[in-house]
VOGU-3710 file (C-alpha; in Angstrom, 3 decimals, decimal comma):
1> xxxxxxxxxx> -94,695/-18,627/54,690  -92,390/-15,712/55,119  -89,729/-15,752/52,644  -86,424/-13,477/52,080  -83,293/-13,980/50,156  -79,886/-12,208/51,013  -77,633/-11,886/47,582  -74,583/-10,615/49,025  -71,877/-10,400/46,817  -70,086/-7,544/44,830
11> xxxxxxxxxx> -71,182/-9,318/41,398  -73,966/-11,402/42,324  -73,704/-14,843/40,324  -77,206/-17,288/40,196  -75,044/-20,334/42,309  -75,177/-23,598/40,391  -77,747/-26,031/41,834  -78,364/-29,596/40,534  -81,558/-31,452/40,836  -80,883/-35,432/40,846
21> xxxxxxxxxx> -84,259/-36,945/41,095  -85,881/-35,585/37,844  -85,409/-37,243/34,557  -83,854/-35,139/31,904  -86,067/-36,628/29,168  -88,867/-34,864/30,940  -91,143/-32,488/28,075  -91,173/-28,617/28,802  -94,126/-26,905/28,826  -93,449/-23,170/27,225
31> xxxxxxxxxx> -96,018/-21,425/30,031  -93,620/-23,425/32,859  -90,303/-22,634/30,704  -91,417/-18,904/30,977  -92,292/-18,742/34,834  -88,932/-20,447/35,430  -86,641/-17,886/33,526  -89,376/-14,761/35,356  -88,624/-16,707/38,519  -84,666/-16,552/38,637
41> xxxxxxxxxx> -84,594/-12,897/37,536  -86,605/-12,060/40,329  -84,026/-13,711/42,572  -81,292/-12,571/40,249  -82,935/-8,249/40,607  -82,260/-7,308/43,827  -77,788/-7,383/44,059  -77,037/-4,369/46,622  -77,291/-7,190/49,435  -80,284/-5,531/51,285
51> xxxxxxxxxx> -82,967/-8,399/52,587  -85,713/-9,004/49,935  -88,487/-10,575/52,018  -90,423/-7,791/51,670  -90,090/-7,286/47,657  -91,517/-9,949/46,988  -94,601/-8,891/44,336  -97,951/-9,279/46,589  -98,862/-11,152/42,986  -96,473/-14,381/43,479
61> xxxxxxxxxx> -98,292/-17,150/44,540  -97,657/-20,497/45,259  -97,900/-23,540/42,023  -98,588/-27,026/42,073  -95,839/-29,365/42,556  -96,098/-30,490/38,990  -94,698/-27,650/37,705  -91,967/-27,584/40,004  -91,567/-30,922/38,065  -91,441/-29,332/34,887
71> xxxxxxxxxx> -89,136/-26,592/35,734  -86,778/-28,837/37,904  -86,392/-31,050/34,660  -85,525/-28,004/32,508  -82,829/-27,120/34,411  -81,623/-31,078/34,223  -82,059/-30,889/30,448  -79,699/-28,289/30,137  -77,640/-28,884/32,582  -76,604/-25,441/34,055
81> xxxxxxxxxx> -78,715/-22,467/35,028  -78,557/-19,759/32,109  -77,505/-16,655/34,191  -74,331/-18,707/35,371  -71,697/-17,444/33,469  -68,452/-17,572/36,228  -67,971/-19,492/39,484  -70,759/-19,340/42,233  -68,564/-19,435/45,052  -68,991/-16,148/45,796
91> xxxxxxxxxx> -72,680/-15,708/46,612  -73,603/-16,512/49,649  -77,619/-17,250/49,923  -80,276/-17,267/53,101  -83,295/-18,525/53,185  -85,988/-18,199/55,667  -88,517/-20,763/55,937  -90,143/-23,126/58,064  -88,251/-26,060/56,861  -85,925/-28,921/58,813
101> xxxxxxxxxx> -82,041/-27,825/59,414  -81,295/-31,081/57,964  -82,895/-30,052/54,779  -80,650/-30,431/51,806  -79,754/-27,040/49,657  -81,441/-28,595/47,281  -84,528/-28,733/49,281  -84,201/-25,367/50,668  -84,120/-23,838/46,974  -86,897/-25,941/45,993
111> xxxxxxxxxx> -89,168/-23,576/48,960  -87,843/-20,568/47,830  -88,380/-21,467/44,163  -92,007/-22,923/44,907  -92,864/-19,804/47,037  -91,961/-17,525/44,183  -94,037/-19,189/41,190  -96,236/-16,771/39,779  -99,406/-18,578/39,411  -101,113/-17,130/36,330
121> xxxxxxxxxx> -104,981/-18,037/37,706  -104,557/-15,754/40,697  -103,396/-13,068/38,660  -105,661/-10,017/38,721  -106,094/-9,436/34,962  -108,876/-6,841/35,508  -109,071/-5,524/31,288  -111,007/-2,956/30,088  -111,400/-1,178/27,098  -109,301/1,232/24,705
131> xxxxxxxxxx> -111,124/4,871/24,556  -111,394/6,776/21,429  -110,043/9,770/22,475  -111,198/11,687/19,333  -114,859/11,265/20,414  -117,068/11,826/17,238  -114,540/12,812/15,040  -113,092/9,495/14,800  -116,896/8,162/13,801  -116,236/9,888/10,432
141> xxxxxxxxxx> -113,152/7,495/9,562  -114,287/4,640/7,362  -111,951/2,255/9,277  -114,330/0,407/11,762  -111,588/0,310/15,285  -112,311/-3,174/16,863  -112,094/-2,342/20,383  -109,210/-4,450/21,948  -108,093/-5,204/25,843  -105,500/-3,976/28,193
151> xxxxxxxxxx> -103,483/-6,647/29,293  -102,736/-5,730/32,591  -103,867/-2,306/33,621  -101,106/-2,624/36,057  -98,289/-2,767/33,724  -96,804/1,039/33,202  -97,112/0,948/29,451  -100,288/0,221/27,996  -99,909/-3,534/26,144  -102,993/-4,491/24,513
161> xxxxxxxxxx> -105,015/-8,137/23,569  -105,037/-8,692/19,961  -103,307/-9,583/16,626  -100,992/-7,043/14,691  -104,077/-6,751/12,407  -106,173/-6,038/15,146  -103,841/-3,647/16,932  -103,626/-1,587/13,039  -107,099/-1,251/12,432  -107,856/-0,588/16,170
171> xxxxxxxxxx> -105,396/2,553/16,201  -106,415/3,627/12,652  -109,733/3,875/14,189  -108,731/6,478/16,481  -106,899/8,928/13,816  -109,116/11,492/11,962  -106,214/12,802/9,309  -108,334/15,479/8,074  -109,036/16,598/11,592  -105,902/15,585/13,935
181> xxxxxxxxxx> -103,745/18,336/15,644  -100,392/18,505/14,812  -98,643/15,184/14,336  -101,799/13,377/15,340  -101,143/11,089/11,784  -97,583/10,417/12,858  -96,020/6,781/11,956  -96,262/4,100/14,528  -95,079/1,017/14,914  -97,127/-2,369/16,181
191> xxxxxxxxxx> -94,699/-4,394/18,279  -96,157/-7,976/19,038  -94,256/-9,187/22,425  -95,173/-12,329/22,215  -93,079/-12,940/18,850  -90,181/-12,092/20,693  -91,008/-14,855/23,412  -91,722/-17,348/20,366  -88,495/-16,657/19,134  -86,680/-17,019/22,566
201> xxxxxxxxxx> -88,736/-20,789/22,846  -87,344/-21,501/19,072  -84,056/-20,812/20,323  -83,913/-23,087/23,494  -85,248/-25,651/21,760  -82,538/-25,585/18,493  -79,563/-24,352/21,067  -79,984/-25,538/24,315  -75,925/-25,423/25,119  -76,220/-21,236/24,255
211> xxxxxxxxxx> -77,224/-18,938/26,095  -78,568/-15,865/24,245  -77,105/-12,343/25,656  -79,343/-9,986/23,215  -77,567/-7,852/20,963  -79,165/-4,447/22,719  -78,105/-2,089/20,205  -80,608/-3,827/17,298  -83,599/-2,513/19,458  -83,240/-1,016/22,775
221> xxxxxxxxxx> -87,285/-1,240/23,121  -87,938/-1,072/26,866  -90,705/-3,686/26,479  -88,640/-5,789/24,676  -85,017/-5,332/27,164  -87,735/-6,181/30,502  -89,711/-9,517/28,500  -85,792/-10,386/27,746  -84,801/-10,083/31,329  -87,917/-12,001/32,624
231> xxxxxxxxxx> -86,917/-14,879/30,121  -82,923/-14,824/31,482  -81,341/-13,609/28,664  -77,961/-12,149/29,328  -77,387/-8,671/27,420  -74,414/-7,718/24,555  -74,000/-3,780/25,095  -71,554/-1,899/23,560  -72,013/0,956/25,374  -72,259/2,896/28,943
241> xxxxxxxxxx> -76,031/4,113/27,690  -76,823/0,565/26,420  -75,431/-0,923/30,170  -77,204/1,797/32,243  -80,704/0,961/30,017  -80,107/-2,964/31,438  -79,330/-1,835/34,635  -82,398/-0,066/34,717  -84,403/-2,329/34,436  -82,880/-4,292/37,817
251> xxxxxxxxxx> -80,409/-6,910/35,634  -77,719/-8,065/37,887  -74,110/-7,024/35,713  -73,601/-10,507/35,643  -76,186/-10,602/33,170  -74,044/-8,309/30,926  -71,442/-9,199/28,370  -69,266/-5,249/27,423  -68,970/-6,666/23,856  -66,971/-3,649/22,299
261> xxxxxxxxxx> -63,559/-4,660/21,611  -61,993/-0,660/21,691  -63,980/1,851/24,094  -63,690/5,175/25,530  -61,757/5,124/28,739  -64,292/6,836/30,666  -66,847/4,321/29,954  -64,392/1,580/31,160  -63,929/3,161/34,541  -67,780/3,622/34,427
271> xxxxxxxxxx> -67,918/-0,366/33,672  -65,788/-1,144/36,535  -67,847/1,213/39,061  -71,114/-0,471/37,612  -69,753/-3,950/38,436  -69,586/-5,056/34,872  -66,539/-7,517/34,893  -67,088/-9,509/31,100  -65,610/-7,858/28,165  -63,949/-8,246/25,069
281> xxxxxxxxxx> -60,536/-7,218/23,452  -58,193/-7,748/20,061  -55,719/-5,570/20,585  -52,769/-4,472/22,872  -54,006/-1,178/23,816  -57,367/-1,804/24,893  -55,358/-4,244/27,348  -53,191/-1,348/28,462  -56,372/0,307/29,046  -57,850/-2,573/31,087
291> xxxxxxxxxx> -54,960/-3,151/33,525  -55,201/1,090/33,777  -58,797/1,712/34,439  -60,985/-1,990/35,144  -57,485/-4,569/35,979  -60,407/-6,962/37,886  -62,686/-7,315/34,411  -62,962/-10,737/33,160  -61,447/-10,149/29,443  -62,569/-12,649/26,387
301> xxxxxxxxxx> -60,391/-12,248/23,288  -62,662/-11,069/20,312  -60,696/-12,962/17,304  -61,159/-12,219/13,596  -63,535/-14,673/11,416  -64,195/-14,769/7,946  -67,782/-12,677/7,604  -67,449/-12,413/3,798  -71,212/-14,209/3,764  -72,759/-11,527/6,388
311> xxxxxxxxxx> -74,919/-8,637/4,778  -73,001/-5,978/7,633  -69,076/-7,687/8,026  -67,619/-6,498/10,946  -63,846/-7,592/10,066  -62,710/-4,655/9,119  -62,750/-2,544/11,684  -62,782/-5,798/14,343  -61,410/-9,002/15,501  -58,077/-10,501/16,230
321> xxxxxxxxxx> -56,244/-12,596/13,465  -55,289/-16,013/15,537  -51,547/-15,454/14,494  -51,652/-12,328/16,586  -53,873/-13,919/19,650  -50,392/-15,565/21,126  -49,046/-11,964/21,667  -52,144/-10,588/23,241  -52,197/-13,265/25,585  -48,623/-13,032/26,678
331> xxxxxxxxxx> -49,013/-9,563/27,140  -52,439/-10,357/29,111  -50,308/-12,465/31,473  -47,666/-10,154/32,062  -50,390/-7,488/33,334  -51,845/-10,197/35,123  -55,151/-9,744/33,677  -57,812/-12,485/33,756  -58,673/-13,790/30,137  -61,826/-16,135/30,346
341> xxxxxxxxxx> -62,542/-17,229/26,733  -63,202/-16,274/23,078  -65,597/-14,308/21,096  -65,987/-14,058/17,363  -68,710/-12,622/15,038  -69,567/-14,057/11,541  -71,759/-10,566/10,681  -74,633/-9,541/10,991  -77,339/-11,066/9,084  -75,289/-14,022/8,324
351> xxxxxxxxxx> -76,597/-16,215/4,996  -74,229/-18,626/5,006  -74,447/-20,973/7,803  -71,086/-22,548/6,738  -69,352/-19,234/8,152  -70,248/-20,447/11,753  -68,069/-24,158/11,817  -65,080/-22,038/10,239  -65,345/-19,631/13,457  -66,202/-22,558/15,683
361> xxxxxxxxxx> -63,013/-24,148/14,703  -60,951/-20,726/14,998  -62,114/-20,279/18,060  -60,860/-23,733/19,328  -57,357/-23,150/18,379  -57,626/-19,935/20,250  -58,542/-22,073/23,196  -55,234/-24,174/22,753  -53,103/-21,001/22,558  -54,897/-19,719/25,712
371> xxxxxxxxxx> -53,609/-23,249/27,554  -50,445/-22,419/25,996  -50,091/-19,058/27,546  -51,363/-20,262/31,078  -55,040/-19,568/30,416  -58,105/-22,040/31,018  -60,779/-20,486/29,348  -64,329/-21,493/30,865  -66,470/-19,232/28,147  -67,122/-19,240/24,087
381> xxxxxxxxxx> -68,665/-16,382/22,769  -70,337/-17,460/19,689  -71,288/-13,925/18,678  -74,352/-12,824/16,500  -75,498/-12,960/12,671  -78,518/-15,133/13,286  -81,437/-14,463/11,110  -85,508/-15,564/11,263  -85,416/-17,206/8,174  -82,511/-19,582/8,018
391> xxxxxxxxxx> -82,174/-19,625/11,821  -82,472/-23,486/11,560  -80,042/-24,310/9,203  -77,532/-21,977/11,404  -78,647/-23,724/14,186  -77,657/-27,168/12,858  -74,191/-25,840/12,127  -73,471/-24,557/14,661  -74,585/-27,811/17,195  -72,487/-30,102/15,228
401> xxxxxxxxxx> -69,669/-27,725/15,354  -70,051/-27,547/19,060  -70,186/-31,181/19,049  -66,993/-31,459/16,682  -64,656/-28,888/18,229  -66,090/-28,621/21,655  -67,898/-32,118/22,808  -69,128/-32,603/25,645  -66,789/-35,248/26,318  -64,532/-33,119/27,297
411> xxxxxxxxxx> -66,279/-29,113/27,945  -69,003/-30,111/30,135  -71,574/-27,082/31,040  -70,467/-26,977/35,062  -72,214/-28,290/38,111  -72,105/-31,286/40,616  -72,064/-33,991/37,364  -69,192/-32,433/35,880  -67,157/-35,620/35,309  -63,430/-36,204/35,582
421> xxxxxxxxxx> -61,497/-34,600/33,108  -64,280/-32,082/31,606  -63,767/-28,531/31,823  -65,763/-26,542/32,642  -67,570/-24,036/29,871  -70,076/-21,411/29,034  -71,355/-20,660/25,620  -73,466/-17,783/25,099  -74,094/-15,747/21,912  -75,158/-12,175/20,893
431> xxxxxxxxxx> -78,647/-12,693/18,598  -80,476/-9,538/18,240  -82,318/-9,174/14,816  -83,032/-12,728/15,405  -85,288/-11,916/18,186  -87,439/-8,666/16,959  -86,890/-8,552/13,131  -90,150/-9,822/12,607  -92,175/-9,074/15,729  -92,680/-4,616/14,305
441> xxxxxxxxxx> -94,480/-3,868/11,893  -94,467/-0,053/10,860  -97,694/2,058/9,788  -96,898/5,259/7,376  -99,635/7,945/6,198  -99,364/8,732/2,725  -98,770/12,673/3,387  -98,419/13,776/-0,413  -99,079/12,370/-3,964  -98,152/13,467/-6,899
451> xxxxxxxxxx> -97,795/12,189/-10,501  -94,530/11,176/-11,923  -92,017/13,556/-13,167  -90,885/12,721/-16,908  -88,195/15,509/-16,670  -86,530/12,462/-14,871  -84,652/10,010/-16,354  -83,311/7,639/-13,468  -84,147/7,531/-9,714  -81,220/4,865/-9,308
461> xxxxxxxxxx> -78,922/7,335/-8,187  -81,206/8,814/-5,536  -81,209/4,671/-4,045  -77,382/4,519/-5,117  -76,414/3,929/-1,064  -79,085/1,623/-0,657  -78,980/-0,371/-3,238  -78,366/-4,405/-1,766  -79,286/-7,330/-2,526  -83,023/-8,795/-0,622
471> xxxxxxxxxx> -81,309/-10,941/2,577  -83,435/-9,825/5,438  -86,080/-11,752/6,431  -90,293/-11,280/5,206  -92,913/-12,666/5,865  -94,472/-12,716/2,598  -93,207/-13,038/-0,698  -90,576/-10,092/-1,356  -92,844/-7,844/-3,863  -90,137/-7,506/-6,373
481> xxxxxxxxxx> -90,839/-11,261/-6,859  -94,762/-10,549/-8,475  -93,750/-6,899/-10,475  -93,375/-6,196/-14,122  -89,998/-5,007/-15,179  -88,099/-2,876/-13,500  -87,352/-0,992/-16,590  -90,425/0,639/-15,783  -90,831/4,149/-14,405  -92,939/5,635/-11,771
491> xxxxxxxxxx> -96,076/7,037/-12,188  -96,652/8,408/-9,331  -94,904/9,379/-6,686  -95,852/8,868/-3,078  -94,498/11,003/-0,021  -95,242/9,308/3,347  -94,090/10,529/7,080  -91,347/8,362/7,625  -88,143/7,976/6,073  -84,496/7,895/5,513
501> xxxxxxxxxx> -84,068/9,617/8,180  -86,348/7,884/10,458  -87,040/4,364/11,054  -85,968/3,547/7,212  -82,530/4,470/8,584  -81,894/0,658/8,145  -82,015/1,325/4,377  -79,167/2,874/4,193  -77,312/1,581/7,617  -78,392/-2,334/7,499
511> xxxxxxxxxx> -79,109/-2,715/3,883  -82,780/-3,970/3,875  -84,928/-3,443/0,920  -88,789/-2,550/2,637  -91,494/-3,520/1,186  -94,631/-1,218/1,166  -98,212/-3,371/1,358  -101,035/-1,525/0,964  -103,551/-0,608/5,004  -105,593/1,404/3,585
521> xxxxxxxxxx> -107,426/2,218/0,077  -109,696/4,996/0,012  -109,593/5,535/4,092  -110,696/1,509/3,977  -109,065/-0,863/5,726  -107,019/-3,365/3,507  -104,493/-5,098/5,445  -104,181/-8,699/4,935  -100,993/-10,436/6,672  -100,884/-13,500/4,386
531> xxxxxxxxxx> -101,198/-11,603/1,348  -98,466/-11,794/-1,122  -99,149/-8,904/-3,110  -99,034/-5,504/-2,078  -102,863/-4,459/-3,239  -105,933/-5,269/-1,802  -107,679/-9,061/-1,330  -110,907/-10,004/-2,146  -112,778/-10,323/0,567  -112,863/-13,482/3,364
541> xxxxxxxxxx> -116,147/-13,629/5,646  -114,772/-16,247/7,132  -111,564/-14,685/8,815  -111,874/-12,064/11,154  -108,131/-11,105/9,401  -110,474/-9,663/6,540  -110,114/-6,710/5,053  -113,413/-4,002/5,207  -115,981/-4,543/2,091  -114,217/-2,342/-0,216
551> xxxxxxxxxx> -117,143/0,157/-2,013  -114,028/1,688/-4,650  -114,109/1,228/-7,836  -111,527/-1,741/-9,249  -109,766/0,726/-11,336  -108,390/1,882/-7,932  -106,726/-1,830/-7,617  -104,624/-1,730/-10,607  -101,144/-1,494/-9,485  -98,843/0,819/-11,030
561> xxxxxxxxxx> -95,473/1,854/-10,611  -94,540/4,384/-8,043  -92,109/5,722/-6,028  -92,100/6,122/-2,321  -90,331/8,721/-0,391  -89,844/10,303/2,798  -91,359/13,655/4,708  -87,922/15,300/4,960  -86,177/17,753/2,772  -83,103/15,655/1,393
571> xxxxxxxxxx> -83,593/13,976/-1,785  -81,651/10,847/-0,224  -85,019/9,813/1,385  -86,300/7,912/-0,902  -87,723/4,872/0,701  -88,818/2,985/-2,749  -87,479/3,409/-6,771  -89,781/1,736/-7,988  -92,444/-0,063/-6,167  -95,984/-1,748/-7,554
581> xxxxxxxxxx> -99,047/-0,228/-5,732  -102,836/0,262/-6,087  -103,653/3,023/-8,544  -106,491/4,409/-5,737  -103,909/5,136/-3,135  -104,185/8,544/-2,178  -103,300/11,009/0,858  -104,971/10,314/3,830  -104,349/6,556/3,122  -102,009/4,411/4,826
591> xxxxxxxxxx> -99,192/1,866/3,852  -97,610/-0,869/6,209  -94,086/-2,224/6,604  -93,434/-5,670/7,969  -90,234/-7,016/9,632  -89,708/-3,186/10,928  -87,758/-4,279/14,223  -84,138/-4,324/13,701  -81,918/-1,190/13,629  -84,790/0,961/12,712
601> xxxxxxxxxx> -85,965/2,727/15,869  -82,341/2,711/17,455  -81,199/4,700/15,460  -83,557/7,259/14,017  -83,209/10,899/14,057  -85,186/13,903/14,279  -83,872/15,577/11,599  -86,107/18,679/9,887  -87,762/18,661/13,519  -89,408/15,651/12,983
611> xxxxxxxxxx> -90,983/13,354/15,452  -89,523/9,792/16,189  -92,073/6,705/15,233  -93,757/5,622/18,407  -94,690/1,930/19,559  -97,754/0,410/20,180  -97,562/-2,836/21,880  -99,627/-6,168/21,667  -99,158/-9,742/23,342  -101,227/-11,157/20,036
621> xxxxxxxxxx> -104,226/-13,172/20,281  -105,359/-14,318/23,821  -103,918/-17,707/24,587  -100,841/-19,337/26,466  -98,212/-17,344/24,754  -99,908/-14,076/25,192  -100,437/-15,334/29,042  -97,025/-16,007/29,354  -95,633/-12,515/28,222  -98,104/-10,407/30,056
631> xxxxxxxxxx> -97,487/-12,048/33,249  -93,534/-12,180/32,977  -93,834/-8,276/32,330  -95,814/-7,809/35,174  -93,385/-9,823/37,350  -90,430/-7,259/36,193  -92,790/-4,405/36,580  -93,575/-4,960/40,311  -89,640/-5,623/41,109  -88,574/-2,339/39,081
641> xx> -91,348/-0,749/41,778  -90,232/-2,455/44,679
//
């Protein structure tokens, strides 16, 4: 079957299709939930208008009509394709194939759809093994590497088979800190893909009416953006280096929401020439600007919500207050700019989830003043603040808001069912922590030690800026929970080679409190995921998460107060007061952060010349979700390459 698709149009929109025959009740499986999203970014890629047929990845195959099944009754279940955000007039679509001219356009999509499954048996999965590069001088660590898998050894970055603890002890192996050249100890992260793609299942399931356009600016991982854009997220940038990263990476600017409410004019005029049409606005000379520079942009009023229960509020610096929305939309009119719907933002790293029905309900009164001034707004913007650990008691809230203020009674989600009297409405929102707080994990080498300093008093004032109270997300009991008073004063201090300045950036810039767990004692491995405390377990034959049979002597495990700091020369990088750790640490030895993945990497430096934290990544344990991830990213790989 020879297949090609023409997208032809100047901002190519997925057209809305509806499928009739297949019961909405019908159950999802996650592998089929995951080919469908990989298959209608493929489609969605190519948008200059040039035939496809032969871009098509030589690895798409052909799967069973029971998944088409599956994936048919997805799209019934929610009613509306995800990447639809305007109207889908505009796209024009040919198929070839063998198939009847009487064939129905539903029947015609159905062949290309079908042709372009990606049937994970046929993929060639060839793996081999990781090399120790160091040779024999790795032999002398006492960290036994378990050798672990490539993926795909067609994917351009090396993504690995394995747990986090795995991945950690198998790159520990490789590291000889007494022997390594330059920088050969350097911090690393441990990025688990298929967390993310957990996390993106979580949230279809709890939000089906939303459609998540990730925040980019949390964690503009490459890895991350492409498994994002194989799943059909849209994309919140808030920049023109954040838009051209997405674009990159072959997402149509459909796909992208320009969720900055005041920007430069030259990125604007960049926007427009890009073919990114949505963004937002609260005030009257960023509409000035629009009508100047972008006057075709599809414009959603950003309004001002109360974020007083957020960990980073926003309202400061912006959002409209609703008494002043009237005026911006007048003056919208009298430009004759297009206004599609509202945005708001509760904060980021909401703990409330009360603040989200307050902003729901702002947000429909916005929607009556935009009738007022001539407006019918087809799109909500339900913004971000959505954390991992209360992320279902947010959800909850915010359904029955949706319910309350806009039922479906009466916004319906678009398509050929839309009944009389519904309008027509998109909701998306703008998660990012949500998705890859807890899928890094960050590895630090203890660089220096030394013993405490009684000529000091207080180390408060050195944490003075970073002082805030525990929100963020762990995944273990927060360590402050299990220490002695905090009265007490370090006895040693601990200097590892990444800070303040680095990836612990979100100290100071996202107010998260880290929480050091011990990786290594005595150059053994030590990690244990589930542990609570920060020392060292007793040993568990029966897991293969075990730490190595420890041979030091259990003085080494008492835990004592210390102080953890950074490699750089400012006395602001202090990672840790006061934290409880095993007496035996020592240089050479190695200390692990969990929940590492939002605004940390994005915005480290290189001050003092020193080298950014890479990323090592892992699809976790073999299995369907680690199937599922590797063969999405291969899907995006071989359409960036075609």
């Amino acid at each position: 079957m020879s297949i090609g698709t023409y997208l032809m149009a100047p901002q190519p929109i997925l057209p809305i299709i509806r499928w009739h025959s297949i019961s909405a009740s019908t159950p999802i499986a996650h592998s089929a939930y995951g080919i469908f999203m990989a298959t209608i970014s493929v489609l969605c890629l190519r948008h200059d208008g040039r035939d496809t047929a032969n871009d098509l990845p030589a690895t798409l195959k052909t799967c069973s009509a029971s998944s088409l099944v599956e994936l048919f009754s997805l799209y019934d279940r929610n009613g509306h394709w995800p990447l639809d955000i305007f109207d889908s007039g505009s796209m024009a679509v040919r198929i070839h194939h063998p198939v009847n001219a009487s064939a129905t356009p539903e029947q015609q999509y159905a062949l290309t759809i079908k042709a372009a499954q990606f049937q994970y048996e046929h993929l060639n999965t060839q793996s081999h093994s990781i090399s120790d590069s160091k040779g024999t001088a790795a032999k002398k660590q006492l960290i036994q590497p378990k050798a672990l898998q490539h993926t795909d050894p067609k994917l351009k970055t090396p993504i690995f088979l394995g747990s986090t603890t795995d991945q950690l002890r198998a790159t520990l192996g490789l590291i000889d800190v007494d022997e390594c050249e330059a920088d050969g100890e350097s911090a690393f992260f441990i990025a688990d893909l298929a967390e993310v793609y957990r996390q993106h299942l979580r949230w279809t399931k709890e939000l089906p009416r939303i459609v998540p356009f990730y925040a980019v600016k949390c964690n503009p991982d490459p890895n991350v953006l492409r498994l994002l854009a194989a799943l059909g997220t849209g994309f919140d940038c808030a920049s023109n280096g954040e838009i051209q990263n997405v674009l990159d990476i072959g997402v149509s600017p459909s796909r992208i929401i320009y969720a900055n409410p005041c920007k430069a004019s030259s990125f604007v005029r960049q926007a427009a020439r890009q073919g990114i049409a949505m963004t937002t606005f609260d005030n009257l000379d960023e509409l000035n600007k629009m009508k100047k520079f972008h006057p075709k942009c599809k414009l959603v009023v950003r309004i001002l919500t109360d974020d007083s229960k957020s960990v980073c509020q926003l309202g400061l610096k912006f959002g409209a207050p609703l008494d002043s929305v009237p005026r911006l939309l007048a003056r919208a009119r009298e430009l004759e700019l297009d206004v599609v719907g509202v945005s708001f933002h509760v904060g980021s790293g909401c703990y409330d989830p009360e603040s989200f029905r307050d902003a729901v309900r702002r947000a429909r009164i916005a929607f009556q003043m935009g009738k007022v001034a001539g407006y019918t707004f087809g799109l909500l913007d339900v913004g971000g603040g959505y954390d991992h650990s209360n992320f279902e008691m947010i959800a909850k809230v915010l359904r029955t808001s949706l319910d309350e203020f806009f039922p479906l009674e009466q916004f319906g989600a678009g398509g050929s069912e839309m009944r009389e009297g519904q309008e027509a409405l998109r909701i998306i929102a703008e998660p990012g922590r949500y998705y890859v707080q807890c899928a890094f994990v960050l590895a630090a080498n203890i660089i220096a030690r030394r013993d405490g300093r009684s000529d000091v008093d207080d180390l408060d004032d050195a944490m003075e800026q970073s002082s805030t109270p525990d929100t963020d997300c762990t995944s273990s009991t927060a360590v402050d929970s299990i220490e002695p008073q905090q009265q007490d004063k370090p006895q040693v201090m601990l200097y590892q080679n990444d800070g303040m300045y680095g990836a612990f950036n979100c100290i100071m810039f996202d107010h998260q409190i880290v929480h050091p767990k011990v990786l290594t004692l005595r150059r053994q491995f030590a990690y244990r995921p589930d542990l609570e405390a920060p020392g060292v377990a007793p040993v568990d034959e029966s897991t293969s998460e075990s730490p190595d049979k420890l041979l030091v002597e259990s003085d080494d495990n008492q835990l004592i107060p210390c102080s953890v700091w950074g490699p750089t020369c400012d006395s602001i990088d202090c990672v840790r007061d006061l934290a409880y750790l095993p007496k035996g640490l020592n240089v050479g030895d190695w200390l692990v952060y969990e929940n590492m993945g939002a605004y940390t990497i994005c915005a480290a430096s290189s001050f003092n010349g020193l080298r950014r934290s890479e990323v090592r990544y892992t699809v976790g344990a073999e299995g369907e979700d680690a199937d599922a991830v590797k063969n999405l990213l291969s899907l995006v790989e071989a359409s960036e390459s075609s």
